[in-house]
C-alpha positions as CSV (number, residue, x, y, z in Angstrom):
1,X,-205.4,90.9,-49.6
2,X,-203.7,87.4,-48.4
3,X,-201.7,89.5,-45.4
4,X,-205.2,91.1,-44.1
5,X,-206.8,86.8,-45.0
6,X,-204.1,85.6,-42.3
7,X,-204.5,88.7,-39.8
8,X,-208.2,88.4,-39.7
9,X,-207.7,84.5,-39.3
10,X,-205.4,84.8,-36.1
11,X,-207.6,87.8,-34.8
12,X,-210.7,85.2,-35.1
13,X,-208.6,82.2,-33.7
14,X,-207.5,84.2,-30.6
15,X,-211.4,84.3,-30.3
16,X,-211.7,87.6,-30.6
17,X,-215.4,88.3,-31.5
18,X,-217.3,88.7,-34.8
19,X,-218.6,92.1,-33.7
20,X,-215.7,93.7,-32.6
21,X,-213.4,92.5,-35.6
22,X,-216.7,93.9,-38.0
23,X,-217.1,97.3,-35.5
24,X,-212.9,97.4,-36.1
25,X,-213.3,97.3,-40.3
26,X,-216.2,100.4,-40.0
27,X,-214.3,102.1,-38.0
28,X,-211.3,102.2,-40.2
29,X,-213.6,103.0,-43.2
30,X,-215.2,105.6,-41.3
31,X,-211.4,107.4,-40.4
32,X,-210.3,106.7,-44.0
33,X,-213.0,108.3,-45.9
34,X,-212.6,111.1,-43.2
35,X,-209.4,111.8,-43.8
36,X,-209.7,112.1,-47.5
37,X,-212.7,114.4,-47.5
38,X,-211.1,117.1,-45.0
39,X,-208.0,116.6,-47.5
40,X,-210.2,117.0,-50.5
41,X,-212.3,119.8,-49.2
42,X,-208.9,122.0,-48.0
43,X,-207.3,121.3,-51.4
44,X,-210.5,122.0,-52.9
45,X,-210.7,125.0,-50.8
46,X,-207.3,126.2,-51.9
47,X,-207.5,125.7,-55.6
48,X,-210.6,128.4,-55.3
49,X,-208.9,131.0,-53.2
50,X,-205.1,130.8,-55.7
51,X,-207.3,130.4,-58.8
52,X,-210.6,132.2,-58.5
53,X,-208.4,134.8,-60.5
54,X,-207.6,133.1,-63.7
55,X,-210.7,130.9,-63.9
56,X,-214.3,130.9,-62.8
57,X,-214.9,129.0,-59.4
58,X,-218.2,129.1,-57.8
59,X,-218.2,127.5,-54.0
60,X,-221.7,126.4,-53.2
61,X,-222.1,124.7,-50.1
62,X,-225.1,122.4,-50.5
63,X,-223.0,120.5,-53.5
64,X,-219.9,120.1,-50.9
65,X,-222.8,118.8,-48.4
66,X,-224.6,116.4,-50.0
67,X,-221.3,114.8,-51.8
68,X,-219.8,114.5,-48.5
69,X,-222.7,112.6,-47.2
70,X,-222.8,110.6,-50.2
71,X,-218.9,109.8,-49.9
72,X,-220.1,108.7,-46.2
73,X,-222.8,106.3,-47.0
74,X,-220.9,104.5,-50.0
75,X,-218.2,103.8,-48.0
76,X,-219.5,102.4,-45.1
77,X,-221.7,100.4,-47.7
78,X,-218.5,99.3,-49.2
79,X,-217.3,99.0,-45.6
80,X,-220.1,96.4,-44.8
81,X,-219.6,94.1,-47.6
82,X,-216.0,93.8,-46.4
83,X,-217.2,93.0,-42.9
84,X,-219.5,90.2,-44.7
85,X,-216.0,88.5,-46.1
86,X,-214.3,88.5,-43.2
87,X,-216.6,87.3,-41.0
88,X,-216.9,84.0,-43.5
89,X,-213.0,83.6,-43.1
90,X,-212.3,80.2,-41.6
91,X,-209.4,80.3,-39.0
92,X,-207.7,77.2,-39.1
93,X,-208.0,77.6,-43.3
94,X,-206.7,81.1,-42.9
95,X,-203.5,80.3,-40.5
96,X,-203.1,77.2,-42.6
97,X,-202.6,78.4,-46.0
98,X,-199.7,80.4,-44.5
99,X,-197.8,77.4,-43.2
């Protein structure tokens, strides 16, 4: 966490604003929790068409739907809370502890 501290530090001393540093941290939430829902939903996907043979696997849509969603909005909640800390970093202390 100290690495992303310092980054976020320089980003803010090069004057680079408060919205697009937060808009940046959403964004990367947004293509993280992407990524590891299409992952989740093909694996899931896979596990029922290689083992709807040996045990009982029912696919319903709505649950896959609404969890997705859910997996959306909690991480974009979490995603705001980190845009909360690091808009309160301080520059100079940021670059400083480094030194």
């Amino acid at each position: 966490m100290a690495i992303y501290f310092t980054w976020f530090g320089v980003m803010k001393a090069q004057g680079i604003s408060n919205g697009y540093i937060g808009g940046s941290v959403i964004i990367q939430t947004f293509l993280l929790v992407a990524f590891g829902i299409i992952v989740g939903l093909v694996l899931t996907t896979l596990t029922g068409i290689f083992l709807s043979n040996v045990i009982p696997f029912a696919v319903n849509i709505m649950f896959y739907l609404v969890i997705t969603a859910a997996f959306f909005v909690f991480a974009l909640f979490g995603g705001l809370f980190s845009v909360s800390a690091v808009l309160k970093i301080d520059p100079l202390k940021a670059i400083g502890d480094q030194l």
